[in-house]
C-alpha positions in Angstrom: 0.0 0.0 0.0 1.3 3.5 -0.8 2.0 6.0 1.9 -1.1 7.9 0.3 -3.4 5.4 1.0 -2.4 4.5 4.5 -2.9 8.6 5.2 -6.3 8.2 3.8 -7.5 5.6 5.8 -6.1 7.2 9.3 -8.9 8.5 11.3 -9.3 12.6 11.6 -10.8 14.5 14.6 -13.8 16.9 14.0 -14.1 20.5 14.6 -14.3 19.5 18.1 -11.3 17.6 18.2 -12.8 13.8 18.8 -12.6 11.4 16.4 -16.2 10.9 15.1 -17.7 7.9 15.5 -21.0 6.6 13.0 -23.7 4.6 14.7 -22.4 2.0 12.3 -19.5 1.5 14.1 -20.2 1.9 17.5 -19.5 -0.7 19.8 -20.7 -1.2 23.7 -17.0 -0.9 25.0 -16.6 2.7 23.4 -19.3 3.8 26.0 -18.4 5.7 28.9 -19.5 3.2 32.3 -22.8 3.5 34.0 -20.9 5.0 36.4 -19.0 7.5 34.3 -18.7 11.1 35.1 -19.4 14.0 33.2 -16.0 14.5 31.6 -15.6 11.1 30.2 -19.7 11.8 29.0 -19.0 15.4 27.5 -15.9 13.8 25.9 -18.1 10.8 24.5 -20.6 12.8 23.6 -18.8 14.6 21.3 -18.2 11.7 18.9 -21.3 12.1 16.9 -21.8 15.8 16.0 -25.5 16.7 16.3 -24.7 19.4 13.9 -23.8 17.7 11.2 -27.2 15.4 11.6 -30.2 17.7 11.6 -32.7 18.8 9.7 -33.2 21.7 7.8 -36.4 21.5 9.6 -35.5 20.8 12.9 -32.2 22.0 14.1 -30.5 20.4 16.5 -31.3 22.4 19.5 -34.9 21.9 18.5 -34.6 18.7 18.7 -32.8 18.2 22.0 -34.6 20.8 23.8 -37.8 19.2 22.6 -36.5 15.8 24.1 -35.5 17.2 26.9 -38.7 18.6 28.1 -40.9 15.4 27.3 -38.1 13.5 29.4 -39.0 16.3 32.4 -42.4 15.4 31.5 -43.4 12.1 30.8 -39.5 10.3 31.3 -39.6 9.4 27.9 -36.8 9.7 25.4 -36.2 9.4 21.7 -36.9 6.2 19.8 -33.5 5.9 17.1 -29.8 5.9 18.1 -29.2 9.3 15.9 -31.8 11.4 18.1 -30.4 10.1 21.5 -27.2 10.4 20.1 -27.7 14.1 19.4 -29.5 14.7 22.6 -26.2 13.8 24.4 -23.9 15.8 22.2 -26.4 18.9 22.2 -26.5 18.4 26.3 -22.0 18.3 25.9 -22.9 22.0 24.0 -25.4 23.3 26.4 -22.9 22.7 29.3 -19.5 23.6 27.7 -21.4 27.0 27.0 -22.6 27.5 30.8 -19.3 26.8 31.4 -20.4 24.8 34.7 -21.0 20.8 35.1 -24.8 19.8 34.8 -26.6 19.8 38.1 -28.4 16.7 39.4 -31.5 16.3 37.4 -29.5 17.2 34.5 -26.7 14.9 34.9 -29.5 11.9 35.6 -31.3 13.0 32.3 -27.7 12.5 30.9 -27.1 9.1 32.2 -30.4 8.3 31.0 -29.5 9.4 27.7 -26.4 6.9 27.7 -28.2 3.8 28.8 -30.8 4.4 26.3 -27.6 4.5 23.8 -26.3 1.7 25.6 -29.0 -0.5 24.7 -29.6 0.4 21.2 -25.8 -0.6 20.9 -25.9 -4.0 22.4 -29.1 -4.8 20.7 -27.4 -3.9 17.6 -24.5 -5.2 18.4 -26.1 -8.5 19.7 -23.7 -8.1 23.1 -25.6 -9.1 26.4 
């Protein structure tokens, strides 16, 4: 293999500096633990850029703040992989903004997000 091709196939980061990483390829040991705190979450959460996956219709922050509310509502989250998926990075650009970690109920609705994500990626995955 040329030099050229081994460049091409090396990963890049994004704009946020994470390496971006497709539901496709996700796999139940890139998850942050249960028990994971909010840097290894922000950090995780960054790996799927929310940006990139909205709608012309529904921006991102639509979206999120949307899912957010019927969570404080009803405890009820998104149905598909990309919407959780860009609930947690929108709640990683909510926070770095504030410039404070999440407080309680926040950080719950957070871990919430991820074990929703968690199993989406097993049962995807077919792990346990």
């Amino acid at each position: 293999m040329s030099a050229q091709g081994e460049w091409a196939e090396q990963p890049t980061a994004n704009i946020f500096g994470v390496l971006d990483i497709e539901n496709v390829d996700l796999t139940p040991d890139q998850l942050p633990a249960p028990d994971a705190r909010w840097g290894e979450i922000a950090h995780f959460g960054l790996s799927y850029d929310g940006y990139k996956h909205e709608s012309a219709s529904r921006p991102c922050a639509d979206s999120a703040n949307a899912a957010r509310d019927e969570y404080r509502e009803r405890e009820v989250l998104p149905d598909s992989l990309d919407a959780l998926r860009s609930c947690l990075f929108y709640e990683q650009r909510r926070y770095h903004h504030f410039g404070e970690p999440p407080d309680e109920w926040s950080l719950g609705y957070i871990h919430a997000l991820l074990e929703a994500i968690r199993r989406r990626v097993a049962a995807s995955s077919g792990a346990p």
